[in-house]
LOTIPA-858101 format. One record per residue (C-alpha): x, y, z; residue in one letter. Coordinates in steps of 0.25 Angstrom, whole numbers, plus 5000, padded with zeros to 4 digits. Example, Ala and Ser with C-alpha at 12.3 -4.5 7.8 and 13.67 -1.06 7.14 Angstrom:
<nodes>
504949825031A/505549965029S/
</nodes>
This chain:
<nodes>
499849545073X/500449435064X/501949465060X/501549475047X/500749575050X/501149695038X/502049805046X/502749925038X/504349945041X/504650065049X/506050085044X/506750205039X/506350245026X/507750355023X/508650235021X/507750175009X/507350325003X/508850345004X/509250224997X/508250254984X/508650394985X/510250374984X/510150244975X/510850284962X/509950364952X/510850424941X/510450454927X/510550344918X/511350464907X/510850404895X/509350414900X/509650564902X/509250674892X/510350794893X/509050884892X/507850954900X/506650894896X/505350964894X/504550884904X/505050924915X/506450864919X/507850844917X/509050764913X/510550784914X/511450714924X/510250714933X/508650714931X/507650804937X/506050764934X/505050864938X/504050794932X/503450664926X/502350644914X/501350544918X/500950464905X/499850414912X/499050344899X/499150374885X/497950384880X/497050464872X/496650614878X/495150554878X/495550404884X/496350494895X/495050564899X/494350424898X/495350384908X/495350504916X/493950484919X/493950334921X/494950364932X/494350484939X/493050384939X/493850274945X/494550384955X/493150444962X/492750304962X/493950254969X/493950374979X/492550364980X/492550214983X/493850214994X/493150335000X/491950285003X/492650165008X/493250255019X/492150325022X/491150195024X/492350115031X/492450255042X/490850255042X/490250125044X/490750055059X/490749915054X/491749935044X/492649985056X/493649865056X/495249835052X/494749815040X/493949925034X/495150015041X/495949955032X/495049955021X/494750115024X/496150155024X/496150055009X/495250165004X/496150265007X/497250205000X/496550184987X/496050324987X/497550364989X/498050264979X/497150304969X/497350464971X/498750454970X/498550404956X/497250454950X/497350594951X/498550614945X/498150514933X/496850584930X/497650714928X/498450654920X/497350604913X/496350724913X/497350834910X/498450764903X/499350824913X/500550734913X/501550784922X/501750754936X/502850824945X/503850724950X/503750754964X/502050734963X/502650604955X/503450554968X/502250584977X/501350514967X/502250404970X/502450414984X/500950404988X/500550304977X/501650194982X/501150254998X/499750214994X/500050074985X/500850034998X/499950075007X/498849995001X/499849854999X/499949855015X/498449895018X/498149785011X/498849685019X/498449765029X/497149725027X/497349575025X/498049585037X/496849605042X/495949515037X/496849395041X/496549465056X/495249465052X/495149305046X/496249255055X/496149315067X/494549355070X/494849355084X/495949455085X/495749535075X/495049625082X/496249635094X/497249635082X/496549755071X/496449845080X/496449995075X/497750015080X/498249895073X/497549925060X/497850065060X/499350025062X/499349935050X/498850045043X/499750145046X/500950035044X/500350005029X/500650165028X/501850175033X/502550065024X/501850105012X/502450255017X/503750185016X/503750115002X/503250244998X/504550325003X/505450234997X/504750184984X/504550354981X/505950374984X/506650264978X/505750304965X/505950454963X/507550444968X/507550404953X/508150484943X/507050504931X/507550554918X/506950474907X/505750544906X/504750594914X/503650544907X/502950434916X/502250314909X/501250294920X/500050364925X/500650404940X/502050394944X/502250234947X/503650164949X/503750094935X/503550204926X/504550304934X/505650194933X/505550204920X/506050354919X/507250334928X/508650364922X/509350314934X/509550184940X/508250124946X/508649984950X/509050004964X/507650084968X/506850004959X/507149894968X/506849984980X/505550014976X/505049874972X/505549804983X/504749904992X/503549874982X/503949724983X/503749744998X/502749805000X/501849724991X/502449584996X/502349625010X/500849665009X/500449545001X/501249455011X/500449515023X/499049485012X/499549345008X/499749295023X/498449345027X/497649295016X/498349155017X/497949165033X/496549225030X/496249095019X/496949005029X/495849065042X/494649045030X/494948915027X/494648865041X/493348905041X/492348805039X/491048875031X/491348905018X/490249045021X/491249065032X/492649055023X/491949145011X/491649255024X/493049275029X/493649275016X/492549375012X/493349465019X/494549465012X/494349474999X/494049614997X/495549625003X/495949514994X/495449584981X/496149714985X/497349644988X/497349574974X/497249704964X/498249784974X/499249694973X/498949634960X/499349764953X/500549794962X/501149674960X/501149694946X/501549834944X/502649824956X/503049654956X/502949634942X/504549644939X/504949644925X/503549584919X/503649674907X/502549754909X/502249904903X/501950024909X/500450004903X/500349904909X/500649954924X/499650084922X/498549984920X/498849904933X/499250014939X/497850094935X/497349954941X/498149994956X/498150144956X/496450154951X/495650034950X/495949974963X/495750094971X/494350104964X/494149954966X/494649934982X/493249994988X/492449924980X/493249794984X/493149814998X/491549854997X/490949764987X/491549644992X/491249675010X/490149675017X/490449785026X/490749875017X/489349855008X/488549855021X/489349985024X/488950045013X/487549995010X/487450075025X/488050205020X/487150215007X/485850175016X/486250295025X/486850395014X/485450355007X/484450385021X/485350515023X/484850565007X/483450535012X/483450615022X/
</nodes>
């Protein structure tokens, strides 16, 4: 295994909770209302929020049922489409290689991802029902930023395993073994587990106090800063250095691959062999591309000046539309998978017959 070779940490996690948690987090007193508000929390010397008010989008009661349907359409097919991804990769025996585990255990994630999100949004949507209690906000949190992680380092995962697959033909085999793959596996969960810990505990160690109402559509990072009433500098950088790690680190281990992968393609000689190999890849590549492509922006993009409106769009684009779009990627453009599935219909079809 090269050295390169993405590895989670196995540190303690107590000492960077405990640092978020004891960073200084008291009331700025001229953000402080000296009353008990109506929706649900708090101010004096201290803050209590019991709840928040999701915004979601303003709109129209008859564009929120648009929406609500235009999401709950793109949720079945999303489900629908990642599950059926599981269930052909565990049925048909060719598609029992590193990288249809990989791609299997990709499915489960986007079916994760998206249900963190959806369900909650077309509630909001469907019955106007705003509020959401800060605990089932932190969670919320907690298993969205588990699953975004999660996905950054099965992705590089799985380019790891196609430079095994270009670079290495010979040993790959030997080298991606099920132990090995389930162990790269389970380390991609454990250091998303991590983030996770830290980024949830560094967020909600804030003391909210401005309001409770959220501009957003689930409980994201951006919009809850903008509620604090104590200092958030000190955890604000906690959290985007973990971002800023976690994303670097998974495009470095994609970057060094591909730049291998390209290298191993352009030394072979037929032009029908070169288009084959890379063939492989650009599903991965696609995927890679629109995941990253709108974490960058929502998570590296600094002080660009750019509006909450702007963010629930891309972040619709992450949470929603990639999910749906991931299966589709993986089968339209692979062999395999079409094969796999032209094999399941004929036999769903001859089963109805008889």
């Amino acid at each position: 295994m090269l050295p390169w070779c993405p590895h989670t940490p196995h540190q303690s996690l107590i000492p960077l909770v405990a640092l978020c948690v004891l960073l200084p987090s008291h009331p700025r007193r001229q953000d402080v209302a000296n009353k008990v508000d109506d929706l649900g929390f708090m101010a004096e010397n201290d803050t209590v929020v019991t709840e928040f008010i999701l915004m979601a989008f303003q709109l129209s009661a008859g564009l929120q049922m648009s929406l609500f349907f235009v999401f709950l359409v793109l949720y079945f097919v999303t489900v629908g489409g990642n599950l059926g991804m599981i269930v052909l990769i565990q049925r048909d025996l060719r598609l029992q290689t590193p990288m249809y585990f990989f791609l299997r255990h990709l499915s489960f994630l986007d079916i994760c991802y998206s249900s963190v999100i959806v369900p909650q949004l077309l509630e909001t949507l469907g019955t106007r029902k705003m509020a959401i209690t800060y605990e089932r906000c932190a969670t919320q949190f907690f298993f969205f930023t588990l699953c975004a992680s999660t996905e950054c380092f099965l992705l590089a995962v799985m380019a790891y395993d196609r430079y095994m697959a270009v670079c290495n033909p010979l040993f790959y085999a030997t080298a991606m073994t099920p132990q090995t793959c389930l162990g790269l596996v389970a380390g991609a969960y454990a250091g998303a587990m991590v983030n996770a810990v830290i980024r949830t505990g560094c967020t909600f160690s804030i003391s909210f106090c401005k309001s409770n109402h959220v501009d957003f559509f689930f409980c994201d990072l951006p919009p809850l800063l903008k509620l604090a009433c104590s200092e958030t500098k000190p955890r604000e950088r906690v959290i985007y250095l973990l971002a800023f790690l976690v994303i670097m680190t998974s495009i470095s281990v994609i970057l060094i691959s591909y730049f291998f992968i390209i290298h191993a393609i352009l030394k072979i000689r037929t032009a029908g062999g070169k288009a084959k190999t890379f063939s492989t890849c650009v599903s991965h590549m696609t995927a890679v591309a629109l995941f990253f492509g709108t974490l960058i922006f929502i998570y590296l993009k600094g002080n660009m000046g750019t509006s909450l409106g702007e963010d629930k769009i891309v972040s619709v684009f992450y949470t929603v539309v990639i999910p749906m779009l991931n299966p589709m990627i993986y089968s339209l453009r692979n062999k395999e998978v079409k094969e796999a599935l032209k094999k399941t219909l004929n036999r769903i079809k001859v089963s109805q017959v008889q």
